[in-house]
SENU-713005 format. One record per residue: z, y, x of N, C-alpha, C in turn. Coordinates in nm, 3 decimals. Atoms other than C-alpha are relative to their C-alpha. Example, Ala and Ser with C-alpha at 12.3 -4.5 7.8 and 13.67 -1.06 7.14 Angstrom:
BEGIN
> 0.000;-0.119;0.089;0.780;-0.450;1.230;0.000;0.120;0.090 $
> -0.006;-0.119;-0.082;0.714;-0.106;1.367;0.073;0.109;-0.077 $
***
This chain:
BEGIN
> 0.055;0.101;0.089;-0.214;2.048;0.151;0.089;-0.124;0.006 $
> -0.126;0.124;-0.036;-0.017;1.733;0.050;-0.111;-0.108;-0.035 $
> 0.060;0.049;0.039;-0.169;1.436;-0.038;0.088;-0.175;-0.094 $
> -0.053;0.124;0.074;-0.126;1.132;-0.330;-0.061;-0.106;-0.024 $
> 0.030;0.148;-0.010;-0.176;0.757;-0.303;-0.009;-0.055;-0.129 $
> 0.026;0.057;0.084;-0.377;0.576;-0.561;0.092;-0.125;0.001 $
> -0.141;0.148;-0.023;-0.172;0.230;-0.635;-0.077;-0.070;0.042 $
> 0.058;0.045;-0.090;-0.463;0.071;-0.461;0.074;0.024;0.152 $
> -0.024;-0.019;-0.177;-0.399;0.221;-0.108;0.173;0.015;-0.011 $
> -0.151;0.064;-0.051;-0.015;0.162;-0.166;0.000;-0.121;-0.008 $
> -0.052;0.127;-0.064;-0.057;-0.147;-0.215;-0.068;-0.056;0.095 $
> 0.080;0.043;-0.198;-0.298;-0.199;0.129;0.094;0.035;0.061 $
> -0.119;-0.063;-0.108;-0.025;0.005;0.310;0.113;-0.102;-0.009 $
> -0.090;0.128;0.017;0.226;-0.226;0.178;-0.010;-0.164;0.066 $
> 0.035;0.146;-0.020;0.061;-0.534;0.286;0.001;-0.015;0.178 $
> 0.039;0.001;-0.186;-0.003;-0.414;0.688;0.132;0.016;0.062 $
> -0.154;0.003;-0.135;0.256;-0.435;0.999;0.014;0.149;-0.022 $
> -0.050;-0.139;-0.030;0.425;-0.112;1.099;-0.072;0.044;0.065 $
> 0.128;-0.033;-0.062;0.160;-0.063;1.347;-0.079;0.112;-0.096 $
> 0.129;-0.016;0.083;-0.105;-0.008;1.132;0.120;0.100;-0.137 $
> -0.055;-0.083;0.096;0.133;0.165;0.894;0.037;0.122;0.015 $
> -0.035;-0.072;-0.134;0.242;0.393;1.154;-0.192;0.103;0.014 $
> 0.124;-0.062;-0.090;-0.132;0.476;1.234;-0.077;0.084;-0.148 $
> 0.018;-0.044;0.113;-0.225;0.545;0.862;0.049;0.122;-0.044 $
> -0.096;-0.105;0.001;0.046;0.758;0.798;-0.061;0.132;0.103 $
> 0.051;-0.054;-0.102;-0.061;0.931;1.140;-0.147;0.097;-0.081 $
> 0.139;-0.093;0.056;-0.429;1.029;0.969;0.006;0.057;-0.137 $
> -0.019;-0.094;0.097;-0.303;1.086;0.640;0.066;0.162;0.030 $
> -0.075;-0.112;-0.020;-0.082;1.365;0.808;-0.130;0.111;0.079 $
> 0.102;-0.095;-0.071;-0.402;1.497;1.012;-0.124;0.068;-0.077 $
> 0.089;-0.062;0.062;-0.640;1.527;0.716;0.043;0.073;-0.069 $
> -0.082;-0.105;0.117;-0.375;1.740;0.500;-0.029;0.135;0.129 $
> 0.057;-0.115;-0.114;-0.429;1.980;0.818;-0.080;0.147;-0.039 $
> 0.093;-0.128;0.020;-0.581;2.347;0.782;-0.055;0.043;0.121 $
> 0.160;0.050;0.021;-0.864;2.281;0.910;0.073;-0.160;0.001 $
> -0.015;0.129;-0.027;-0.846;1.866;0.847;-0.066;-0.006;0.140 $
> 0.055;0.079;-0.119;-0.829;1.674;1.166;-0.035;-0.148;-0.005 $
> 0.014;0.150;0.014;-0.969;1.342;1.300;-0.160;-0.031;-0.063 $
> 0.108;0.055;0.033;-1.303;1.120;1.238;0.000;0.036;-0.156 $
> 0.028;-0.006;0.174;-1.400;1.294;0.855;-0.137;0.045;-0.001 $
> 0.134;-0.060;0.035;-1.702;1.315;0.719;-0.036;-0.003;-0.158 $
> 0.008;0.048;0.130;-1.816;1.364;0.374;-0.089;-0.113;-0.070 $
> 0.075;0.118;0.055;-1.981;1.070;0.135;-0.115;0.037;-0.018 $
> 0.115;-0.094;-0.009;-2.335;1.153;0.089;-0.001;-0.028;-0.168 $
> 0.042;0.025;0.149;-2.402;1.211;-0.267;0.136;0.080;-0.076 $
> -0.107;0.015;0.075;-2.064;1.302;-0.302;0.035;0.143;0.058 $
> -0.070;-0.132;-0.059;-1.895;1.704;-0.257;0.099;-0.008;0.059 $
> -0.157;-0.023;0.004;-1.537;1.646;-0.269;-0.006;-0.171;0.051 $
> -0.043;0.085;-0.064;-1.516;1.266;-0.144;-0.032;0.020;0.186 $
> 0.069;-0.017;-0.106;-1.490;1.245;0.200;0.049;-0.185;0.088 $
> -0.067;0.070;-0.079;-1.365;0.960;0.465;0.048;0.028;0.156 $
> -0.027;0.048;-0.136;-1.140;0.899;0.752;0.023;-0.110;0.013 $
> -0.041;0.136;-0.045;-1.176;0.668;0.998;0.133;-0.003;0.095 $
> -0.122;-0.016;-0.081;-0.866;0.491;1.161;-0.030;-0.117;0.028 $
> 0.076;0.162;-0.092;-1.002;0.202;1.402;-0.120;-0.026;-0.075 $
> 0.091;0.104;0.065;-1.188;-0.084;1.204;0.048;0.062;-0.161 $
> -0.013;-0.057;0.125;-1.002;0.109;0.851;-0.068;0.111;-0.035 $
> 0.067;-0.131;0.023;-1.149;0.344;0.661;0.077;0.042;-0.178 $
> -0.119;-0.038;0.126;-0.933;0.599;0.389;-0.138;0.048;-0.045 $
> 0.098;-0.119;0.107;-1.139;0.747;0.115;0.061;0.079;-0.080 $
> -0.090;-0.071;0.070;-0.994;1.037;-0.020;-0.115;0.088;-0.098 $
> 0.042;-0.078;0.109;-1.090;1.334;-0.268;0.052;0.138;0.015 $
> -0.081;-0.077;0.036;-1.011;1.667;-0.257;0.036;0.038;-0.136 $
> -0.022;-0.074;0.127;-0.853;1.833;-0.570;0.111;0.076;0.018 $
> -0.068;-0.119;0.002;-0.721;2.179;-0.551;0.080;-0.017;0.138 $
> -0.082;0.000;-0.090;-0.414;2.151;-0.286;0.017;-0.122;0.036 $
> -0.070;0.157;-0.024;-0.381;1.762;-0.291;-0.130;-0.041;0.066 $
> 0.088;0.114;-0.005;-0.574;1.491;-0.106;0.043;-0.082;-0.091 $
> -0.024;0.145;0.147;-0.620;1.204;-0.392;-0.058;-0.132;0.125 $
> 0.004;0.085;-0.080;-0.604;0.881;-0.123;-0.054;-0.109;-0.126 $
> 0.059;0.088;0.109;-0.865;0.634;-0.357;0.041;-0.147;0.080 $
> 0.020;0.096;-0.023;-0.898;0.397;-0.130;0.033;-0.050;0.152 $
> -0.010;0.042;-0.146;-0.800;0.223;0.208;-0.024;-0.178;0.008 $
> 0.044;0.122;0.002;-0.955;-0.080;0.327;-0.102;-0.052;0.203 $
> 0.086;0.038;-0.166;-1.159;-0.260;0.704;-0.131;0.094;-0.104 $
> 0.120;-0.093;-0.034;-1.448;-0.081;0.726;-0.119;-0.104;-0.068 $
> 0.100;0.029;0.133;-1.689;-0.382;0.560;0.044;0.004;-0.125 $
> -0.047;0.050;0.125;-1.502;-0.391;0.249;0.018;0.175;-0.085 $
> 0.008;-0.201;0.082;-1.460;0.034;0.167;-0.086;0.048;-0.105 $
> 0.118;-0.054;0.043;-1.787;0.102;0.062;-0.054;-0.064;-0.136 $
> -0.002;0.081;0.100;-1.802;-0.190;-0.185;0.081;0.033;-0.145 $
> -0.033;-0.042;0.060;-1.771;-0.104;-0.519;0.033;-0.042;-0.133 $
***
C-alpha cells in the first residue's frame, strides 16, 4: 500500500522541525504495512476513515483501494474539528 498527502497535511509537515517530520514519516510508513502498524483505530461513524496517533498529533487518513489518502494531520485538540 502507498499512501497520498492531501495539500493540507503537506503543508503541516512543511511547517514542523525534522523531528517531528522524521516521526510522521515514521507512521506514515507503518500504516501502509500489511497488516497496518501503530496506535489506529477507526472513526466511529466512519468505515474507511481511520486515525493514527503520533504523540500529541493525530493523522487522519482514508483507505481507497491500494492508497492511504492522508486528509489530515494536526495536535490532537485541533483534528477532530471540522
Amino acid at each position: 500500500m502507498r499512501f497520498k498527502l492531501t495539500s493540507e497535511a503537506k503543508k503541516y509537515i512543511d511547517s514542523q522541525d525534522k523531528t517531528t517530520v522524521k516521526r510522521i514519516y515514521e507512521t506514515l510508513r507503518a500504516i501502509t504495512k500489511e497488516p497496518p502498524e501503530g496506535d489506529i483505530k477507526t472513526l466511529s461513524g466512519q468505515n474507511n476513515v481511520k486515525r493514527a496517533r503520533v504523540g500529541e498529533m493525530r493523522i487522519i487518513y482514508e483507505i481507497k483501494g491500494d492508497h492511504a489518502i492522508i486528509i489530515k494531520i494536526a495536535p490532537r485538540g485541533q483534528t477532530y474539528k471540522q
